[in-house]
C-alpha positions in Angstrom: 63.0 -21.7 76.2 60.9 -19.3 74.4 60.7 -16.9 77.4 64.0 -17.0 77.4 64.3 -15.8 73.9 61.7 -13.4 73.9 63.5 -11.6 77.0 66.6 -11.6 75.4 65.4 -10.5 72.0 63.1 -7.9 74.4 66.4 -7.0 75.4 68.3 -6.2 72.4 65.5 -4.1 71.5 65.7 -1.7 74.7 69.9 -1.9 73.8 68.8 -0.9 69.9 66.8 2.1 70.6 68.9 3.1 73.8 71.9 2.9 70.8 70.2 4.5 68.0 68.9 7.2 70.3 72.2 8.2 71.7 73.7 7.3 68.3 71.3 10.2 66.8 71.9 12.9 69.6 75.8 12.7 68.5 75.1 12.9 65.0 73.1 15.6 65.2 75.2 17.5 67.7 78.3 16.4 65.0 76.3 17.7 61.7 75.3 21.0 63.3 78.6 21.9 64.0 79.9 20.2 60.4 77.4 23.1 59.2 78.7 26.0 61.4 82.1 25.4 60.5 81.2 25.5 56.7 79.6 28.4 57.2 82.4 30.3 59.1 84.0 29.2 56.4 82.6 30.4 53.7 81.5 34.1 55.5 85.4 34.5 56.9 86.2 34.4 53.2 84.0 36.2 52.0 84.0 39.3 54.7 87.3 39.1 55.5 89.3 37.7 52.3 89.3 40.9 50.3 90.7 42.6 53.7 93.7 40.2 54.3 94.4 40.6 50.4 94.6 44.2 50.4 96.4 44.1 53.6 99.3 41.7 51.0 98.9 44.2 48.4 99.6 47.0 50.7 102.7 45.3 51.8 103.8 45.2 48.7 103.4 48.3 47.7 104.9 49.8 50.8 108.4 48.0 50.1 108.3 48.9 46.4 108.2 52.0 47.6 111.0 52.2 50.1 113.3 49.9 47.4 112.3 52.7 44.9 113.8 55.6 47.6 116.7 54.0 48.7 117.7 51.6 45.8 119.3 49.2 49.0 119.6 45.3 47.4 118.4 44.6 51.1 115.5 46.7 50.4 114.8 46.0 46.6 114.7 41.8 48.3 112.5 42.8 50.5 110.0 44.3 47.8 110.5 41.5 45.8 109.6 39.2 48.7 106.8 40.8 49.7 105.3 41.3 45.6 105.6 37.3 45.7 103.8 37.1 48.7 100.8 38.9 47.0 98.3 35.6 46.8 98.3 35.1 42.8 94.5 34.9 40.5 93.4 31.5 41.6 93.4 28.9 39.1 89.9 27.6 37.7 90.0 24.4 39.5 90.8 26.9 43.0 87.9 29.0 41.6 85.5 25.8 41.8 86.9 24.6 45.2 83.6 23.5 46.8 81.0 23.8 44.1 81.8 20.5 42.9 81.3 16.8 44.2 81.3 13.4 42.9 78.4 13.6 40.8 79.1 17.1 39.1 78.3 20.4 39.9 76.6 21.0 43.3 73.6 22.9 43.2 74.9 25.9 44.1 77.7 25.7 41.7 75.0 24.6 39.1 73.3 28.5 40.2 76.3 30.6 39.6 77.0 28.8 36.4 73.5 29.4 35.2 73.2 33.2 37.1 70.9 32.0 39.5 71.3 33.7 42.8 73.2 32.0 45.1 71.5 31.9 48.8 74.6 32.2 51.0 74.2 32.0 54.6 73.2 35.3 56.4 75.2 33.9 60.3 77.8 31.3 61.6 74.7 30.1 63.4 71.2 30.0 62.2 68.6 30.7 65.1 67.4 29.1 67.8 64.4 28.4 66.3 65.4 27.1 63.0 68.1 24.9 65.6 64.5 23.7 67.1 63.0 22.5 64.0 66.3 21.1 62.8 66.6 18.8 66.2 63.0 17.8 65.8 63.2 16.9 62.3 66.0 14.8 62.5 65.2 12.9 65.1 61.8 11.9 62.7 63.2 11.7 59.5 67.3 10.1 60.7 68.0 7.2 58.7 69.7 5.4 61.4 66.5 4.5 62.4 65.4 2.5 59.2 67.3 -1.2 58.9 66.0 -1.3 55.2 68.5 0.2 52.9 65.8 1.1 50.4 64.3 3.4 53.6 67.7 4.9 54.4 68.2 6.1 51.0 65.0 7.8 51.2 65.9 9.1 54.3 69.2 10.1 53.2 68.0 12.0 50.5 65.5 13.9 52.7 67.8 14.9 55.3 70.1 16.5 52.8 67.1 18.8 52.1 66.9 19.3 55.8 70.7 20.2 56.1 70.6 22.4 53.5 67.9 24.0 54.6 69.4 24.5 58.6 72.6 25.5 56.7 71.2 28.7 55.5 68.8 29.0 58.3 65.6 28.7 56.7 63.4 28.6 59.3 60.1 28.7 56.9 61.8 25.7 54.8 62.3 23.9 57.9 58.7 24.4 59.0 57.8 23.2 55.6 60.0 20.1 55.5 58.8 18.7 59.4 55.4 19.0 58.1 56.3 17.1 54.5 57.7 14.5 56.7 54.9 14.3 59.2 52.1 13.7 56.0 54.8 11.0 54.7 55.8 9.0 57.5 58.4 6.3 57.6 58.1 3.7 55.1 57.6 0.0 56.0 60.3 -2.0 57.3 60.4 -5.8 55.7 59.8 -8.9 57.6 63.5 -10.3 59.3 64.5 -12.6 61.7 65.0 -10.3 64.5 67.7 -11.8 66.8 70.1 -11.6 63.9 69.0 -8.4 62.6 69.2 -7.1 66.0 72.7 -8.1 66.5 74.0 -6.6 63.1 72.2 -4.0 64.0 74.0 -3.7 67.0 77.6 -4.3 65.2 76.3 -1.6 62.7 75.6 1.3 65.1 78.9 0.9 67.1 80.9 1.2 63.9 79.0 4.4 62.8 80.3 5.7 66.1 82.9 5.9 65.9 83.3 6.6 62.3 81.0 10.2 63.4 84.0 10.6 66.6 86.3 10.2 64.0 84.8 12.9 61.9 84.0 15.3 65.0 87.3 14.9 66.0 88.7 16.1 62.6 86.3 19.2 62.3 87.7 20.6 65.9 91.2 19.6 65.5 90.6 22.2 62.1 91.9 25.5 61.8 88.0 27.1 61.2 87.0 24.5 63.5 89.7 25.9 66.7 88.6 29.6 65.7 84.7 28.4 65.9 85.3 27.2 69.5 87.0 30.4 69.9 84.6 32.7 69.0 82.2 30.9 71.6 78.5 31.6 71.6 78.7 34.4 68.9 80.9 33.6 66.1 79.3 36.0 64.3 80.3 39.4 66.4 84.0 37.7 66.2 83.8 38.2 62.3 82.6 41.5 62.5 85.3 42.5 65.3 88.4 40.8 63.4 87.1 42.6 59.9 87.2 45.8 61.8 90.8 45.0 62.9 91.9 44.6 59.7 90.0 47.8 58.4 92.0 50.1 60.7 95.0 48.0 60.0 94.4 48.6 56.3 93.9 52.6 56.9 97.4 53.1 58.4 98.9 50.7 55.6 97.3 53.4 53.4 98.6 56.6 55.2 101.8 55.0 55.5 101.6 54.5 51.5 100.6 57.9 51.2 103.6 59.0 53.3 106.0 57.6 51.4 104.8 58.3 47.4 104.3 62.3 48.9 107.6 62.5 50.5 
């Protein structure tokens, strides 16, 4: 009887760490692509935002100014149309989209409000090397592999340094972190029964499954999420292409301007 137990409990083990192994792989695969599409986010705002609101403003301007020649209602609805479409001054809460969460002011919102400098990410994609560090990290540090909620929090609250660090591509903070983590260690696990453990265990790392397909699922079936796949292995030189779309775009909007307020 007890070689039968130990082989199935021996069992359950392999089935634990064959689980939590595979269970980690998709996570990380999941977060690193979380982290790409908030940063394509953020840097398609931010390079190509002002573009696509001149762009509006040009637009505007352009059928005020043919409603001014012609003094057509057709015309003067048009210009009208077009002056609404102008995106209006976002609203405070629109201005802090982001920089909050649950507990308050994130740290970076904390920074601007205090006129700290705010490290936004430099690419889409942080290196392969600082992807190298982040995949070796988390497989250390993941919290799926502590059963002890007391360890997971302290996991969780380390691997939100790590994110944020990968997020901005910090290679050198990454470096840092492993080696923080390596002089640490994993905390000790308490004394359970392990068949039970093993099966809740079991029960818990199907269910975070497909709670993380449900989230991958969500970030690709996004609009920043479609264009990332898009853009393929260099979302970055996509940015730059589309913001020198728009540029020209926004050069004949300006001659055409120009055309009409000379003539």
């Amino acid at each position: 009887m007890t070689d039968d137990y130990d082989e199935t409990t021996a069992r359950l083990e392999r089935a634990v760490r064959a689980a939590e192994t595979a269970l980690i792989e998709f996570e990380i695969a999941v977060e690193t692509f979380r982290i790409e599409v908030e940063n394509f986010s953020r840097l398609h705002e931010r390079r190509l935002g002002p573009l696509y609101a001149r762009l509006e403003e040009l637009d505007a301007e352009i059928a005020e100014a043919v409603a001014a020649r012609t003094g057509d209602p057709a015309d003067q609805r048009r210009a009208a149309e077009a002056r609404a479409a102008v995106a209006p001054m976002p609203r405070v809460a629109e201005l802090f989209q982001g920089w909050l969460d649950g507990e308050g002011f994130s740290p970076e919102g904390y920074a601007m409000l205090t006129e700290q400098s705010v490290q936004e990410p430099q690419r889409v994609r942080p290196d392969e090397e600082a992807r190298k560090l982040y995949r070796e990290v988390v497989r250390e540090c993941h919290p799926d592999l502590a059963a002890d909620p007391t360890e997971r929090d302290r996991r969780d609250a380390f691997l939100a340094r790590v994110n944020q660090a990968y997020a901005r591509g910090d290679t050198e903070e990454l470096r840092a972190l492993a080696e923080e983590w390596a002089r640490g260690g994993a905390g000790p696990e308490p004394e359970r029964s392990r068949g039970e453990e093993l099966y809740a265990r079991l029960e818990w790392l199907a269910r975070r499954k497909e709670l993380l397909a449900d989230a991958a699922a969500a970030l690709e079936d996004s609009a920043i999420g479609s264009m990332l796949r898009m853009a393929g292995d260099d979302p970055d030189r996509m940015l730059a292409e589309v913001a020198e779309e728009l540029r020209q775009r926004v050069a004949a909007r300006e001659a055409e301007l120009a055309g009409l307020l000379a003539g």
